[in-house]
Residue frames as qw, qx, qy, qz and C-alpha x, y, z in Angstrom:
[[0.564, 0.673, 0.238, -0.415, 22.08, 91.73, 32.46],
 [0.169, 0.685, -0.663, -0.249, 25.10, 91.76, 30.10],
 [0.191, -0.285, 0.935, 0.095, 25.46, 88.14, 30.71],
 [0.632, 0.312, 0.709, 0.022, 22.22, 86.79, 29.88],
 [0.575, 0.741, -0.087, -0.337, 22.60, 89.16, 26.51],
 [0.087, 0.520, -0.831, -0.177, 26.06, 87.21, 25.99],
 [0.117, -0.168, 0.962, 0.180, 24.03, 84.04, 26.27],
 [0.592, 0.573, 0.280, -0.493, 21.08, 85.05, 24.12],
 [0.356, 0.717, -0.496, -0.338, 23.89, 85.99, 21.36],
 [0.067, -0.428, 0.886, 0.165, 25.99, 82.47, 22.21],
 [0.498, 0.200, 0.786, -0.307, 22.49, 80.34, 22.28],
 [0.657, 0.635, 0.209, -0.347, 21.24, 81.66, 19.30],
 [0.280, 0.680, -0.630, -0.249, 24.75, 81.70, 17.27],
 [0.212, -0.180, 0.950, -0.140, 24.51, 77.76, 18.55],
 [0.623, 0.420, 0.595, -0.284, 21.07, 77.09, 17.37],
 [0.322, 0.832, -0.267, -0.364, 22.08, 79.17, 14.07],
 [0.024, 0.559, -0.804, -0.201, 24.78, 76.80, 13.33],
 [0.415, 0.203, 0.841, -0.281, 22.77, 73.61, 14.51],
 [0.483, 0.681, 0.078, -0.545, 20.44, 75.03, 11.46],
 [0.396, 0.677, -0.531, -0.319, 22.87, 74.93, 8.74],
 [0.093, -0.343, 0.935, 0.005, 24.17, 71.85, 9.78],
 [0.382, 0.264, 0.883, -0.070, 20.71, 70.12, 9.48],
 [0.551, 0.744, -0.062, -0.373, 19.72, 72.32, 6.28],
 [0.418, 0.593, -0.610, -0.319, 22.84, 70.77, 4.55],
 [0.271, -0.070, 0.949, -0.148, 22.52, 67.22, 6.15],
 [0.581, 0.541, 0.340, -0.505, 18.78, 67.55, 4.55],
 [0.147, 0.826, -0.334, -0.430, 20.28, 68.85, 1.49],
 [0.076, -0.479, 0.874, 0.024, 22.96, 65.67, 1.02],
 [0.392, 0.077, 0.909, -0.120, 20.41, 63.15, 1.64],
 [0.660, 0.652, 0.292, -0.232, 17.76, 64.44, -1.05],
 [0.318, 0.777, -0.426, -0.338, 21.04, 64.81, -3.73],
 [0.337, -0.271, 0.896, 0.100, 22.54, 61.29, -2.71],
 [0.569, 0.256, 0.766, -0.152, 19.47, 59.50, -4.43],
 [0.286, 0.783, 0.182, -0.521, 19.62, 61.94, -7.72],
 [0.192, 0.678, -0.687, -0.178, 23.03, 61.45, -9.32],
 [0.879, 0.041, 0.467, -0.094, 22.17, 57.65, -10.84],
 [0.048, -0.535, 0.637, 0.553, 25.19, 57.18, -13.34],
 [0.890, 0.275, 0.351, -0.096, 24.11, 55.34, -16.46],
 [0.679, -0.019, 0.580, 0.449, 26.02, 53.95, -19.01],
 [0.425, 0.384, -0.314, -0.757, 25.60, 55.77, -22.46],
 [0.255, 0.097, -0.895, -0.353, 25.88, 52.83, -24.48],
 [0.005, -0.315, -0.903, 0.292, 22.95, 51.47, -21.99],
 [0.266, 0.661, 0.218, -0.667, 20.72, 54.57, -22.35],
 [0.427, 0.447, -0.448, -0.646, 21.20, 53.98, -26.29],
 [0.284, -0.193, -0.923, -0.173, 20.40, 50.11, -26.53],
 [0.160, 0.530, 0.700, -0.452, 17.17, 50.55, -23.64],
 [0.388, 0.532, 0.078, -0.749, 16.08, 53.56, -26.25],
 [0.280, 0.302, -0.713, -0.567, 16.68, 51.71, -29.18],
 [0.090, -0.093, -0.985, 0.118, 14.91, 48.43, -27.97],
 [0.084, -0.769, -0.581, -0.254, 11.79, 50.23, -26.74],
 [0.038, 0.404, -0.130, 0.904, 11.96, 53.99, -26.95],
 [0.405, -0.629, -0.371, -0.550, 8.64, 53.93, -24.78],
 [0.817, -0.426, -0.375, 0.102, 9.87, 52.52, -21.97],
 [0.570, -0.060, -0.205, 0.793, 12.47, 54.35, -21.88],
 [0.094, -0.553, -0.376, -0.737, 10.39, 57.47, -22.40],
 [0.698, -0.562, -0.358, -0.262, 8.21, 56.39, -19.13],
 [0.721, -0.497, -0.304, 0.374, 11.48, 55.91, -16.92],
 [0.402, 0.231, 0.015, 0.886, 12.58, 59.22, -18.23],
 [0.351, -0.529, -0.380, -0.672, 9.29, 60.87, -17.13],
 [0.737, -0.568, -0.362, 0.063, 8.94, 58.88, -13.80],
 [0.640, -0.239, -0.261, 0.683, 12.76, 60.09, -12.92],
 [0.009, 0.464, 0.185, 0.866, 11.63, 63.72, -13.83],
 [0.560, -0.579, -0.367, -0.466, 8.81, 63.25, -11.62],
 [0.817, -0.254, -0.411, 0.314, 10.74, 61.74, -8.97],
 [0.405, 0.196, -0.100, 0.887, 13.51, 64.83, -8.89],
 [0.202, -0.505, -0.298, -0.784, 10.38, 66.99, -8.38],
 [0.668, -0.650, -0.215, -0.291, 9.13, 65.52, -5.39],
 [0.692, -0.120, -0.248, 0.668, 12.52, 65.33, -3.91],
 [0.223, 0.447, -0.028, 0.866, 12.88, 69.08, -4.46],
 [0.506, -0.655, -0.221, -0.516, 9.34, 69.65, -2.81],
 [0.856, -0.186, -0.407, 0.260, 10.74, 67.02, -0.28],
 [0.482, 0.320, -0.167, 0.799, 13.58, 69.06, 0.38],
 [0.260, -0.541, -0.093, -0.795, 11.48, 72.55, 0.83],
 [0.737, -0.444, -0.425, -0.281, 9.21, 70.67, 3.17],
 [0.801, -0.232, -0.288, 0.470, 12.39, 69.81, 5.47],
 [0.342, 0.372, -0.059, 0.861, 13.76, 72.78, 5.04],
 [0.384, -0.590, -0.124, -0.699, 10.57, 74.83, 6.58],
 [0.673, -0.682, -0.213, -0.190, 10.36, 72.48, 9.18],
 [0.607, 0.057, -0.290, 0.737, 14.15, 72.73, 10.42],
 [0.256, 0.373, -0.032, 0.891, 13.83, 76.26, 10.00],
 [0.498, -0.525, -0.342, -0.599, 10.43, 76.46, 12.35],
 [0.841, -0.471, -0.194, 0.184, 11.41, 74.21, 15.12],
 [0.463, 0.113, -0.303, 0.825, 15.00, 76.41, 15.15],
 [0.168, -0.442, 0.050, -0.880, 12.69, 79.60, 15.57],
 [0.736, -0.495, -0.352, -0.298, 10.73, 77.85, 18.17],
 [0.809, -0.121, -0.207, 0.537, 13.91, 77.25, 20.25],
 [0.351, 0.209, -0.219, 0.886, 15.18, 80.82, 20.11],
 [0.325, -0.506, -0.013, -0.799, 12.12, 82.43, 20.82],
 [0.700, -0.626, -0.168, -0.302, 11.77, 80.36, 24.02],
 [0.696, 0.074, -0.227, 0.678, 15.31, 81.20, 24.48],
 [0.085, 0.389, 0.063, 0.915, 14.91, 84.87, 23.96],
 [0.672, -0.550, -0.332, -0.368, 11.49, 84.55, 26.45],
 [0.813, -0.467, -0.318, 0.141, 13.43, 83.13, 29.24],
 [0.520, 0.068, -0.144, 0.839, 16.40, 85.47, 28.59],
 [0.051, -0.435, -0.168, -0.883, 13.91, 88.45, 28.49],
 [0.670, -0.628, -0.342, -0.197, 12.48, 87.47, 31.77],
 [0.712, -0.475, -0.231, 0.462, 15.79, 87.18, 33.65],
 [0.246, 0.259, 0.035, 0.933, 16.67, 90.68, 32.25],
 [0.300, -0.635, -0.161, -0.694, 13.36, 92.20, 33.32],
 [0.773, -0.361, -0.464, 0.240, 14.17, 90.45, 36.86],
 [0.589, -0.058, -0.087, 0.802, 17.56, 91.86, 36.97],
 [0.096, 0.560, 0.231, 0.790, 16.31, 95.30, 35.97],
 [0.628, -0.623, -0.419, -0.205, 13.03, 94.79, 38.77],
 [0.872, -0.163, -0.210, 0.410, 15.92, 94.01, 41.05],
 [0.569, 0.199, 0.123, 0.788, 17.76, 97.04, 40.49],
 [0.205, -0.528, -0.562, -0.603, 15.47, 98.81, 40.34],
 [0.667, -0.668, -0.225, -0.241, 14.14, 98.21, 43.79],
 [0.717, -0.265, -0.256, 0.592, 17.83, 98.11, 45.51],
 [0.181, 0.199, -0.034, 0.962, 18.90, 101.87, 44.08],
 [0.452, -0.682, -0.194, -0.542, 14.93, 103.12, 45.64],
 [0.767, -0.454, -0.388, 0.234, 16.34, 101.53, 48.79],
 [0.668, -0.040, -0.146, 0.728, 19.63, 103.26, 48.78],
 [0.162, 0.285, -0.047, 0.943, 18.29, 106.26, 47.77],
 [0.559, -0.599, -0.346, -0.457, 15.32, 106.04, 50.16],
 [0.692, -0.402, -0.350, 0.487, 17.77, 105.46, 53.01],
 [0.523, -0.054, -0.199, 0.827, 19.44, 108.42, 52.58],
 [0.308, -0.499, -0.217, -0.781, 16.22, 110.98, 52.74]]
């Protein structure tokens, strides 16, 4: 019984990690496409030349950043769903071979002490 609680604790501290690791892998890829260096001197001739345009790709990259974020969330929830789907049909299968073991037990010590009456 002990053991399948040691590998409830080691399965879940493994899925737990697995998590993080594909929350910040998530993370990375929605930041890589954010950080677009521009020139000043470019960003001041495109405004000068036509402010509108520049206006419009300020607006669009605003917009963009936004649905990344959402983006993000979105991944996030499902990571975090499909881990909890994993433990809890960890924890299920662990909480079966404990109520075995117990069952087990259970029914040897009625033996032992049903021999000796």
């Amino acid at each position: 019984m002990v053991g399948q609680l040691i590998e409830l604790s080691a399965s879940a501290a493994a899925d737990r990690l697995r998590t993080l690791g594909e929350l910040q892998s998530a993370a990375l890829d929605a930041a890589r496409g954010v950080f677009t260096p521009m020139n000043p001197r470019e960003a001041f001739e495109e405004l000068r030349q036509d402010p509108f345009a520049w206006y419009r790709k300020s607006v669009a990259s605003m917009l963009d950043g936004t649905q990344r974020v959402f983006k993000l969330f979105e991944t996030n929830a499902q990571i975090v769903s499909r881990n909890t789907e994993r433990f809890q049909g960890t924890a299920e299968r662990t909480g079966k071979e404990i109520e075995s073991a117990v069952s087990t037990c259970t029914s040897r010590l009625r033996e032992i002490y049903g021999a000796r009456n």
